[in-house]
Structures are given as C-alpha cells and as structure tokens.
ROVEX-779014 format. One record per residue (C-alpha): x negated, y, z. Coordinates in steps of 0.1 Angstrom, whole numbers, plus 5000, padded with zeros to 4 digits. Example, Ala and Ser with C-alpha at 12.3 -4.5 7.8 and 13.67 -1.06 7.14 Angstrom:
487749555078;486349895071;
***
This chain:
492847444940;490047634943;489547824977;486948064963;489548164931;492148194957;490248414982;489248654950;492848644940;493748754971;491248994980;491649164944;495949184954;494949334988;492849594971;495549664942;498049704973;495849914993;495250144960;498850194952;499650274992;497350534994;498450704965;501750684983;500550855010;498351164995;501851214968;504051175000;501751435021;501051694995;504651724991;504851795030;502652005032;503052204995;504352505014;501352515042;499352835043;496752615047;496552215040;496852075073;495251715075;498351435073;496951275105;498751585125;502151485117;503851585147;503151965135;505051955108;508152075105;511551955095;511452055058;508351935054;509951555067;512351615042;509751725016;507751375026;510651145028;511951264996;508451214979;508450894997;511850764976;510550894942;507650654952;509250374963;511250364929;507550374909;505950164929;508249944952;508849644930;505049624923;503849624958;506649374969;505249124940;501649194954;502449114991;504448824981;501648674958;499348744987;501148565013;501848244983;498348294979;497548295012;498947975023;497647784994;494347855007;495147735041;496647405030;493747165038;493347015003;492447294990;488347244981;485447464993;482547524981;480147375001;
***
C-alpha cells in the first residue's frame, strides 16, 4: 500500500466528515434559534431555552436519518484507513 494514497484517502474522508457535520450543526441551530428576535450565535447555548432544545434535537433526528449512515461509513473507512497506514509495511515515499 501506498502511504501517500492512504493519507489523501483519509484526509479527503475527514474533510467529507467535517463538511457533512457542519451542515449538521448550522440546520440543527437555525432550527433553535428560528423563533429568536435576533439570531443569537450557537456558541451561547446555555441561553437558550427549552423549545428551542426541542427545536434542535428534533432537527438533529431529521439529520441523523439524512446523513447518519454516510458519516458512520466515513469514520469507519477512516479508522480502516487509518491503521493500514500504520501497519509498518506500508511504503513511504522517501
């Protein structure tokens, strides 16, 4: 195996992971925070109120339906991926 293919491969699943999480997390917070006066920053969690938890987690479920079964393949190619890379016969380019 080649180390470089499998460091791309992984570094192109992490970013494919990362995309899709924070998507996730601006649908998830919008829906908190659809009934805000004003469109508090998602970092101030503890503000929010009850029905906007609800609002979130409910978001969160719709997401996890769309998106769940991709990000669980991603994250277990990346950890496959990842110990093929470790194994020491795997060649690096020098």
């Amino acid at each position: 195996m080649d180390y470089d293919a499998l460091t791309s491969a992984i570094a192109f699943r992490k970013a494919e992971a990362q995309q899709i999480q924070t998507a996730i997390d601006l649908v998830c917070e919008n829906a908190a925070n659809r009934h805000a006066a004003t469109h508090p920053s998602g970092a101030n969690r503890s503000a929010w109120s009850p029905p906007a938890w609800n609002r979130y987690v409910a978001a969160a479920v719709k997401m996890e339906r769309l998106y769940g079964a991709r990000l669980r393949r991603l994250y277990q190619d990346i950890q496959t991926l990842e110990r093929l890379a470790s194994l020491p016969h795997t060649a690096r380019a020098s």
